[in-house]
C-alpha positions as CSV (number, residue, x, y, z in Angstrom):
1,X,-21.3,8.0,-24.4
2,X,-22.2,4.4,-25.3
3,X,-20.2,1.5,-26.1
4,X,-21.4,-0.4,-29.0
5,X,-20.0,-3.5,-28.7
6,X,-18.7,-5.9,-31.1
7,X,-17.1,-8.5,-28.9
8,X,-15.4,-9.5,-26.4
9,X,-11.9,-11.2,-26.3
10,X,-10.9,-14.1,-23.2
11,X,-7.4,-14.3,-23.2
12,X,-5.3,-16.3,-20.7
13,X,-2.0,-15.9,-20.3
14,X,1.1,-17.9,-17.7
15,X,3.3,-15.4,-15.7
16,X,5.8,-16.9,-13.8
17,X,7.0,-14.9,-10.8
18,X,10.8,-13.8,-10.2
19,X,10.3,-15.6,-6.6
20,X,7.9,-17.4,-5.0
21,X,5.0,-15.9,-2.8
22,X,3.9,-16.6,0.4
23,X,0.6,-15.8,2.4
24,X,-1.2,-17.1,5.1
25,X,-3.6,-19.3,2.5
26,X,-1.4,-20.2,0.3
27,X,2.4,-20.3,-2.0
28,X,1.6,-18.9,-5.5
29,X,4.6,-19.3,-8.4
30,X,3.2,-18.6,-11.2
31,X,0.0,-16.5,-12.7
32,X,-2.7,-17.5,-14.9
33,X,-4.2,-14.4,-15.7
34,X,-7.6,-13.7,-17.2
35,X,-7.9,-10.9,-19.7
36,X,-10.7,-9.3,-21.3
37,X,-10.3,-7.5,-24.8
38,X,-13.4,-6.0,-25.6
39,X,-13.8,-4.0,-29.2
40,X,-16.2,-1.6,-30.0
41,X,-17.3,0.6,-33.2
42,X,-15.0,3.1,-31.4
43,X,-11.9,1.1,-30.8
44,X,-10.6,-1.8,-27.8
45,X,-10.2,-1.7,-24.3
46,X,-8.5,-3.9,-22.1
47,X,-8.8,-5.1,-18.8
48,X,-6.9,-7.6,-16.0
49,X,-9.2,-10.4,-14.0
50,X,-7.3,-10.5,-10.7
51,X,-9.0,-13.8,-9.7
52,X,-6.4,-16.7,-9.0
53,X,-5.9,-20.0,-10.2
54,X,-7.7,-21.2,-6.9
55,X,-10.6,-19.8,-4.8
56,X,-8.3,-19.2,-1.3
57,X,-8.4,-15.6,-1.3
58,X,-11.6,-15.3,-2.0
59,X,-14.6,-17.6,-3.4
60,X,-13.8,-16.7,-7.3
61,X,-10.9,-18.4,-9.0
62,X,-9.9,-17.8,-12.6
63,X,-12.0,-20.6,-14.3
64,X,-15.0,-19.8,-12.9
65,X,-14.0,-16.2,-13.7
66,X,-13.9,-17.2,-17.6
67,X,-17.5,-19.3,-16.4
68,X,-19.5,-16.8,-15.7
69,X,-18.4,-14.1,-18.3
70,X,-18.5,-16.0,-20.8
71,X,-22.5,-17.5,-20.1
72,X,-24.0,-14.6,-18.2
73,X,-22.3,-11.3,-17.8
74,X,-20.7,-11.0,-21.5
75,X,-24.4,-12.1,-23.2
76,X,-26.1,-9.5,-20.6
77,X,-24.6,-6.8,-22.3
78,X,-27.3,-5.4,-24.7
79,X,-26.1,-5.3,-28.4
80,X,-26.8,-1.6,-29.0
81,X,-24.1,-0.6,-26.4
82,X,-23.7,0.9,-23.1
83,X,-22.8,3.6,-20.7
84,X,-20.1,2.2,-18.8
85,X,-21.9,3.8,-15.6
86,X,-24.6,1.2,-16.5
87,X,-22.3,-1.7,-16.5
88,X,-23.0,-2.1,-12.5
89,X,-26.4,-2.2,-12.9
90,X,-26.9,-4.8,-15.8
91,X,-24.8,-7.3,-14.0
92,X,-26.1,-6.5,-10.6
93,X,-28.6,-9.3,-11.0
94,X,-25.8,-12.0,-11.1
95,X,-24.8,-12.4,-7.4
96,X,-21.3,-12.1,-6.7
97,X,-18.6,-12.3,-9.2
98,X,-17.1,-9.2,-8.6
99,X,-13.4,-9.7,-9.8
100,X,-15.2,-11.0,-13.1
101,X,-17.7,-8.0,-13.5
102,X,-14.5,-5.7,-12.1
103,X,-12.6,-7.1,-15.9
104,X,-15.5,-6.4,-18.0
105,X,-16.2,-3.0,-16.7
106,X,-12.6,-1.5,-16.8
107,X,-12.2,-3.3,-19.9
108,X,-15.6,-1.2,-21.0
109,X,-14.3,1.8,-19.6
110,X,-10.9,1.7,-20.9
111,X,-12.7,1.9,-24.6
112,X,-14.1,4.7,-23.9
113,X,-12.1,6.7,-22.5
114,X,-9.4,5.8,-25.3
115,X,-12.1,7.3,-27.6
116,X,-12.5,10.3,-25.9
117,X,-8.8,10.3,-25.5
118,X,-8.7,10.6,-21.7
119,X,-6.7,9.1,-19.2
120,X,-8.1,6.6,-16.4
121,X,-6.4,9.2,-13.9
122,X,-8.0,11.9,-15.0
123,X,-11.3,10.2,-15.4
124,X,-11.7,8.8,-12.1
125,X,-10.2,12.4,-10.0
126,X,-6.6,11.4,-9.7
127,X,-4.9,14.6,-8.0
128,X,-1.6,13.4,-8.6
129,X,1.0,12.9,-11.3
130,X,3.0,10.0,-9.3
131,X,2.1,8.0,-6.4
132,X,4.4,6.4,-3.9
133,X,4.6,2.9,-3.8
134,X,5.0,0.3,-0.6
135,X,5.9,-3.7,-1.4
136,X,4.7,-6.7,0.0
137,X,7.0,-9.3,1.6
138,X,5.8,-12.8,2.2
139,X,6.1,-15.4,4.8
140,X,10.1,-16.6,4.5
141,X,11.6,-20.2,6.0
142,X,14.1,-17.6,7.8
143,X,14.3,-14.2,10.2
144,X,17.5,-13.9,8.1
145,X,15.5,-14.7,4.9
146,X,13.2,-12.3,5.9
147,X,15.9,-9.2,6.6
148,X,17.5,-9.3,3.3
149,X,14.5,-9.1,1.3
150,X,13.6,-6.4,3.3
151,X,16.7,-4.7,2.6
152,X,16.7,-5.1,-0.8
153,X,13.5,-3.7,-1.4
154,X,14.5,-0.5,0.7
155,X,17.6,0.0,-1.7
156,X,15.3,-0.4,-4.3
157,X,13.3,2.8,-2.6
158,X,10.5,1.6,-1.5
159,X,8.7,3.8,0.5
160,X,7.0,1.2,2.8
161,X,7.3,-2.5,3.9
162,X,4.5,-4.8,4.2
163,X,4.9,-8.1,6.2
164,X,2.8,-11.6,5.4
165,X,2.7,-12.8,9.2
166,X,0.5,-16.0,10.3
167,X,0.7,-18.0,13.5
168,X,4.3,-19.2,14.2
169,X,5.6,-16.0,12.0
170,X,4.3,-12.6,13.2
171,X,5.4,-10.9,16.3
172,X,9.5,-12.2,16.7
173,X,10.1,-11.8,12.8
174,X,7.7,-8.2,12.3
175,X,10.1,-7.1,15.7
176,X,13.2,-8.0,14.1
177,X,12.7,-6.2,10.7
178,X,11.8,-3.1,13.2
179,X,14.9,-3.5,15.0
180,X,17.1,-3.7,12.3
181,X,15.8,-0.7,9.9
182,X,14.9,1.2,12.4
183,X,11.9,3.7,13.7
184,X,11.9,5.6,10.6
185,X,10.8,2.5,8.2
186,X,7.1,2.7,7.1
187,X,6.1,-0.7,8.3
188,X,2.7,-2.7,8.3
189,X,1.6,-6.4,8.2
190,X,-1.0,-8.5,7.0
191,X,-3.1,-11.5,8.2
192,X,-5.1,-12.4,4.9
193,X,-7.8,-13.5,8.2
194,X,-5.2,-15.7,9.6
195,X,-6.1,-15.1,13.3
196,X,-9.3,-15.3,15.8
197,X,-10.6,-12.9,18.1
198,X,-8.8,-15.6,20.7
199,X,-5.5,-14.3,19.5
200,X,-6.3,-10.6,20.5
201,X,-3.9,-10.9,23.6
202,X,-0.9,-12.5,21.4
203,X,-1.4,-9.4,18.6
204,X,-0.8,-6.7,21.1
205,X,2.1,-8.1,20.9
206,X,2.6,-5.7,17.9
207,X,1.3,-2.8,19.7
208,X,5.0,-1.7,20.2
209,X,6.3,-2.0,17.3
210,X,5.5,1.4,15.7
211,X,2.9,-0.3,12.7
212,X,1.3,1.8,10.4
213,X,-1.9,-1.0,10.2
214,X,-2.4,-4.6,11.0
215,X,-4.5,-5.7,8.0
216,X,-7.5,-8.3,7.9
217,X,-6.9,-10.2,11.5
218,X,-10.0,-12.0,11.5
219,X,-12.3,-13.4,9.1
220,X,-14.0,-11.9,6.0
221,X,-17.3,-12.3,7.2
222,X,-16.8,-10.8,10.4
223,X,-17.3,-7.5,11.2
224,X,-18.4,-7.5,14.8
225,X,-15.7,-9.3,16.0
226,X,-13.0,-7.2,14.8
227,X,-14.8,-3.8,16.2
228,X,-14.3,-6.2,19.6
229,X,-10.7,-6.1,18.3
230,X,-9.7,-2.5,17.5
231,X,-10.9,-1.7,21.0
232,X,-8.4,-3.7,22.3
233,X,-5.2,-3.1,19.5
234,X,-3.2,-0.1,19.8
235,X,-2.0,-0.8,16.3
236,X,-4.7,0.6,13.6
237,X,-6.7,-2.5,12.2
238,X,-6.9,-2.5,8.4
239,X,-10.3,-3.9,6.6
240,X,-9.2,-5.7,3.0
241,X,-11.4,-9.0,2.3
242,X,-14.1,-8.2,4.5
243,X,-14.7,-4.5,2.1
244,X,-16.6,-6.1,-0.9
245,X,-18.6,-2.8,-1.5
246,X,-19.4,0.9,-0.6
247,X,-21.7,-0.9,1.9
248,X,-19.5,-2.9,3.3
249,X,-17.2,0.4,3.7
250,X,-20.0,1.7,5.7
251,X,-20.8,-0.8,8.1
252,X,-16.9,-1.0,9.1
253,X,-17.2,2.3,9.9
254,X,-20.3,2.4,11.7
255,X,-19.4,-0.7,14.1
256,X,-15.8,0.5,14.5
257,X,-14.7,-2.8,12.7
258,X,-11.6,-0.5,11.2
259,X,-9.6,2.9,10.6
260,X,-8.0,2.1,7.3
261,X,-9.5,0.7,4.0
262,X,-7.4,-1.6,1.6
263,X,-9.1,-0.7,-1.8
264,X,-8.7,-3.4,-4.1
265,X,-10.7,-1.9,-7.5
266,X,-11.0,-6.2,-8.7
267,X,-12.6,-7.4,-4.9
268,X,-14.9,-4.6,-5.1
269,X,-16.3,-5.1,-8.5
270,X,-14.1,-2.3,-10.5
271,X,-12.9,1.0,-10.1
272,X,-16.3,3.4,-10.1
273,X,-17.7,1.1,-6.9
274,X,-13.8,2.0,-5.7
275,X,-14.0,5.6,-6.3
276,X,-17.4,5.3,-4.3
277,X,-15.8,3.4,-1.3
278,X,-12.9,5.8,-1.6
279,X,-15.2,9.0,-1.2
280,X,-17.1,7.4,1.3
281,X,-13.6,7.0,3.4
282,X,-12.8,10.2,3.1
283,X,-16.2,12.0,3.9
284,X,-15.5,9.8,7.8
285,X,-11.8,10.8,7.9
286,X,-10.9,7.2,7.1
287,X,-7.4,7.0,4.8
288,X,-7.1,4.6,2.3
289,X,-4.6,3.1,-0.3
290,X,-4.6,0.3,-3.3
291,X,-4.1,-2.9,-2.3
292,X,-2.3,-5.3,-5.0
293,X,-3.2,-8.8,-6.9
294,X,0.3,-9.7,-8.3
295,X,-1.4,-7.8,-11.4
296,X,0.7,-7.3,-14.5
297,X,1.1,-4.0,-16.4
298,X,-2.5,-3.9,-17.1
299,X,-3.7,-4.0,-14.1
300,X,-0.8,-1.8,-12.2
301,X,-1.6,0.8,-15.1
302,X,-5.5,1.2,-13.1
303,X,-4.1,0.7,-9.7
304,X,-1.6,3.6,-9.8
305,X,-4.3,5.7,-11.4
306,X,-6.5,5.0,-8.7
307,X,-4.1,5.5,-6.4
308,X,-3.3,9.0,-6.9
309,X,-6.8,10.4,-5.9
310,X,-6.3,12.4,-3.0
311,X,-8.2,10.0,-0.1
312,X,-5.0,7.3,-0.7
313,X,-2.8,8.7,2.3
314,X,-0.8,5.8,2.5
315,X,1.3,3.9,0.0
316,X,-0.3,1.1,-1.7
317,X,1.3,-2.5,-3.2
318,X,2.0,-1.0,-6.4
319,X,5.3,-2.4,-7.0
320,X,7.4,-1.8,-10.0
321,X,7.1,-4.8,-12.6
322,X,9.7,-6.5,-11.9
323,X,8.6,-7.3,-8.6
324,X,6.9,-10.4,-9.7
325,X,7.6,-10.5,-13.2
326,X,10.8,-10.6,-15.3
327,X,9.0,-9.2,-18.1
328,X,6.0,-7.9,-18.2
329,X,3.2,-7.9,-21.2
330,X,3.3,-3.6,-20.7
331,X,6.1,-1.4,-20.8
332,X,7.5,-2.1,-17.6
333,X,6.2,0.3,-14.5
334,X,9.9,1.6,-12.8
335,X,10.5,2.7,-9.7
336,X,12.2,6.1,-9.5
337,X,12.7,7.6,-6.5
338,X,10.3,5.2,-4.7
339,X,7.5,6.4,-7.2
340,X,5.7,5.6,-9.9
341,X,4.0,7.6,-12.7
342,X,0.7,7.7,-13.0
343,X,0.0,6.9,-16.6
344,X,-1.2,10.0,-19.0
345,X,-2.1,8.2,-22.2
346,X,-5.7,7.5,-23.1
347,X,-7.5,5.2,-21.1
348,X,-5.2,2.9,-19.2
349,X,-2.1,4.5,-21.1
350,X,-0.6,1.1,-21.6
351,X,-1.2,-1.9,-24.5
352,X,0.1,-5.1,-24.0
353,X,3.3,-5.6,-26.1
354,X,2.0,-7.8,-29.2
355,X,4.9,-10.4,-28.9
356,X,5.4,-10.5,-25.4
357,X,1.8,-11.2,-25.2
358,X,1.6,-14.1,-27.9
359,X,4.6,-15.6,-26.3
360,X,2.5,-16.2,-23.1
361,X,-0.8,-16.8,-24.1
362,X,-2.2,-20.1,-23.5
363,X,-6.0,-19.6,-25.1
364,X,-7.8,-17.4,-26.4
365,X,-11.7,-17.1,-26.7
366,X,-13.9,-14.8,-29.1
367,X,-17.4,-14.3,-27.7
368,X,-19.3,-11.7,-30.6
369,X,-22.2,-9.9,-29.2
């Protein structure tokens, strides 16, 4: 089925968050989110860029995200439409980019699947009607800090924990969360490549603490090193910035590098190149589950979909909406019973709310084909 394109629509919009968030590279307190509206003879689909306003996580940060679609990957879309499983391989010549080629493509696919009137979950082989959902907890000025956040989001019902550590805030605090909720909490932690092979000695420090997954250690690029460092960690180590593709995938698990996969659909360049890493898992008996980018309804509408294909073992950041937002520009996702539904609608089930969304756009940007 093609796509004949009319346009595409680059809209940014200014989320604040409910709190601010810490990581290893950086405090974030608001969003500036990039989406992509594109409209067909069929209908629109949209999409969520989950680049940031600077290139710390990664190299691609939402300007240059707006950059590059707007002079290369939007015009390299030919004007008598498109497959969306050719959408990969008209931008592959354009190195890189992957959270901006991720937007377009879902944006692609969610027109056409809206015009076939089929869901993104049943599309991409989800194999279940709700998925359970973890929440990540960043770096605090306080142990004390650190516990009641923690508890609130267990009385929430979150089904899993995951703890921001750096050096100076990893093993004391990540012990102290274990010590007060117990064996039975569903606990992990995350680096954002914070650490060096150097530190191997001071992470077995975490070895006892029951973790599902220490994720991304070491640094992106470095894949060798972190095979040297699963041989010496108890605790499974978790591969998220260093998986930019199916190949990547593969040469973790060759070299050892990892036993878990963070799937993030936008780092990998959308969600058919994440159905592809999340087969590949599975076929080596590696479990996976959806990482989050502080994404609004949009975005949380793929994620969940994605996550309820049957390889995602473990719960991913899929948080409710209010767990960065106080309103979202969707329906808000709820959490009921530590779950959330995996949308049924067609395409991503959910449309931005017409005057939430003009309240927080900032520009807008109509690029005709």
């Amino acid at each position: 089925m093609k796509n004949k394109i009319s346009g595409v629509e680059l809209r940014r919009i200014a989320m604040p968050l409910v709190a601010p968030f810490r990581t290893s590279f950086g405090v974030e307190t608001s969003r500036d989110v990039l989406l992509v509206r594109v409209v067909t003879a069929d209908g629109e689909g949209w999409a969520e860029c989950a680049a940031m306003s600077e290139p710390r996580y990664c190299s691609e940060y939402v300007d240059g995200a707006q950059h590059v679609l707007r002079e290369f990957l939007i015009p390299a879309l030919p004007k008598d439409g498109l497959d969306v499983q050719a959408v990969g391989r008209v931008l592959d010549p354009f190195t890189g980019h992957r959270m901006a080629k991720s937007a377009l493509e879902t944006a692609l696919l969610d027109a056409q699947l809206r015009a076939a009137e089929e869901s993104f979950g049943s599309y991409l082989g989800a194999a279940r009607d709700r998925v359970p959902c973890g929440v990540s907890v960043g770096i605090m000025d306080s142990v004390p800090e650190l516990l009641d956040a923690v508890e609130a989001y267990i009385a929430e019902g979150y089904v899993r924990i995951k703890l921001k550590i750096e050096p100076g805030w990893d093993v004391e605090p990540v012990r102290a969360v274990r010590e007060r909720f117990g064996d039975e909490l569903l606990l992990q932690v995350d680096a954002n490549a914070a650490y060096t092979l150097a530190d191997a000695q001071h992470l077995t420090g975490l070895d006892d603490l029951g973790l599902l997954l220490i994720e991304q250690p070491l640094a992106n690029d470095d894949l060798v090193q972190h095979a040297a460092l699963a041989e010496q960690l108890r605790t499974p180590v978790c591969l998220d910035e260093s998986i930019e593709s199916a190949a990547h995938a593969a040469a973790a698990i060759s070299l050892g590098a990892c036993s878990v996969i963070n799937i993030k659909p936008a780092r990998v360049g959308g969600y058919l190149e994440a159905r592809r890493i999340h087969d590949l898992a599975s076929a080596h008996g590696i479990p996976v589950w959806c990482g989050g980018m502080l994404e609004t309804g949009i975005g949380r509408a793929a994620n969940v979909a994605l996550a309820a294909l049957p390889g995602f073992t473990l719960p991913g950041d899929t948080s409710g909406s209010h767990r960065y937002f106080a309103t979202d520009i969707t329906e808000p996702f709820v959490l009921a019973d530590g779950h959330l539904d995996v949308p049924t609608g067609p395409g991503l089930g959910v449309v931005p709310l017409p005057d939430v969304l003009d309240d927080v756009t900032t520009s807008r940007e109509w690029i005709a084909l």
